[in-house]
C-alpha positions in Angstrom: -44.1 -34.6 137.0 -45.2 -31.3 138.9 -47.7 -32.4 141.9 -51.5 -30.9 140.8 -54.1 -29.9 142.5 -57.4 -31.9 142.2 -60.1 -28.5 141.2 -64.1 -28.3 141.0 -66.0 -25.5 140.4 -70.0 -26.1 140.8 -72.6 -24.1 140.3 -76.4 -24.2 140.8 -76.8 -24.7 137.5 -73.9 -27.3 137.0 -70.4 -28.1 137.3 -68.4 -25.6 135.3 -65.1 -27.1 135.4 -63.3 -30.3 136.8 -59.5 -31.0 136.6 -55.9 -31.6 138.3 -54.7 -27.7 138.0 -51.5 -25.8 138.8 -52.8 -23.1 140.6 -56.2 -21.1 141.9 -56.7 -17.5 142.9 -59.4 -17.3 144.7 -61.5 -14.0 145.7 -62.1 -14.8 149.7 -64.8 -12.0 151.6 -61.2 -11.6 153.4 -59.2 -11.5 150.6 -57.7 -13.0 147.4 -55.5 -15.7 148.1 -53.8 -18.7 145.9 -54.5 -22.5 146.3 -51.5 -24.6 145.0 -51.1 -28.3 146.1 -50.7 -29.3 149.6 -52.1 -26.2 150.5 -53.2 -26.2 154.2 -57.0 -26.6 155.0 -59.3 -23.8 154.9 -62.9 -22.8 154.4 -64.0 -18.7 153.2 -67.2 -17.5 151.8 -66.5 -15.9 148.2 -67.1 -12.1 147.4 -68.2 -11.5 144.0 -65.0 -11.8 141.6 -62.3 -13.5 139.2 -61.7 -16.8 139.7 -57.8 -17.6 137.7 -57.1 -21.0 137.2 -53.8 -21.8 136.1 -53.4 -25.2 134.4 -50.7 -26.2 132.1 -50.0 -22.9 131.8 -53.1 -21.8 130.4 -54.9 -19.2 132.4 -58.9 -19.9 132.5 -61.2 -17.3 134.4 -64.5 -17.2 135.9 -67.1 -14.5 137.2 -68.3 -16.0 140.6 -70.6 -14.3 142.9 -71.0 -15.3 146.6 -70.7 -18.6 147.8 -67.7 -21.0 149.2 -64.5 -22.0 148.6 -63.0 -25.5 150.7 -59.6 -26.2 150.5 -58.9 -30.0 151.9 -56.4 -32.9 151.5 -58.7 -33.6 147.8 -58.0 -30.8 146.7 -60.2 -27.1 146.5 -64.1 -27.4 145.5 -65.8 -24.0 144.7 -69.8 -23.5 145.7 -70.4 -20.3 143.8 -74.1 -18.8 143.9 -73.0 -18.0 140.1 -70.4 -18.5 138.0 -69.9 -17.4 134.4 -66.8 -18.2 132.1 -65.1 -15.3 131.1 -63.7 -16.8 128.0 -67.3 -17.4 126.4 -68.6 -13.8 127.4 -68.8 -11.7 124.5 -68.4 -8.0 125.4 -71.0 -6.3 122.8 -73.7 -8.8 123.8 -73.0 -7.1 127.8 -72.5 -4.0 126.6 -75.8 -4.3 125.4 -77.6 -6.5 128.1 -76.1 -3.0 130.1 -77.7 -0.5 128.4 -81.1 -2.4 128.4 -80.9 -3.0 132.3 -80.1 0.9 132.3 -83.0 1.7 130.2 -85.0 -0.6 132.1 -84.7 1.1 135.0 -85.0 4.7 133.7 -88.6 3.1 132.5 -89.5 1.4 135.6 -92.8 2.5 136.9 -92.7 1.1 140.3 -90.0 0.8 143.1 -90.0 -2.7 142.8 -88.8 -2.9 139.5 -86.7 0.3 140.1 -85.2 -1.8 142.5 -84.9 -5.1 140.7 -83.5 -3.4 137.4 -81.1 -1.8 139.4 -79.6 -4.8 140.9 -79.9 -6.6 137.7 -77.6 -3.4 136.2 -75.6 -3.9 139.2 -74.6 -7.5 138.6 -74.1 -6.8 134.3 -71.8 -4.2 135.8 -70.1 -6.6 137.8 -69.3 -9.0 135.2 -68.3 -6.2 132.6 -65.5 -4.5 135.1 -64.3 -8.9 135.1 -63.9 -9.1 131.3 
């Protein structure tokens, strides 16, 4: 049997996914780079991105937005400030969610909320250029 490598990714909200995995591509602030097992120690903050996670041969994928990614002799644990699973995004429901956020913030009154609906539209847009 084909040596695995032992995989969490947590979020604030919860732990999104647990398991012995073939493979992770990771988006690193410095790069994307792959995680297989025995891969050498290394720490890197995330930069908003896809997260692939090759097990079995399946291919799962995740939104993440900031956060950390350790790689140790356990395996690779990813802190992400958000993560969303691609799979169970539906792309009307965003395509919607991004013309809201964009009427939002033709309609904002104040800078403040010019500012916060245009980071909110910033993120949906994120997340739609992922799925």
């Amino acid at each position: 049997m084909a040596e695995k490598l032992k995989f969490d990714l947590v979020s604030p909200e919860r732990l999104l996914m647990t398991a012995e995995v073939d493979q992770v591509t990771v988006p690193g602030a410095e790069g994307v780079f792959g995680v297989g097992p025995g891969h050498v120690p290394v720490m890197s903050t995330l930069r908003p991105g896809v997260l692939d996670v090759v097990e079995n041969g399946t291919e799962k994928r995740f939104f993440v937005r900031g956060g950390f990614a350790e790689v140790n002799a356990d395996g690779l644990t990813i802190l992400a400030e958000q993560a969303l699973d691609l799979g169970a995004v539906d792309a009307a429901d965003l395509d919607q969610e991004i013309k809201n956020a964009e009427e939002d913030a033709a309609d904002a009154k104040t800078e403040a909320a010019r500012e916060e609906a245009a980071e909110r539209l910033a993120k949906l847009k994120e997340v739609r250029a992922a799925v």
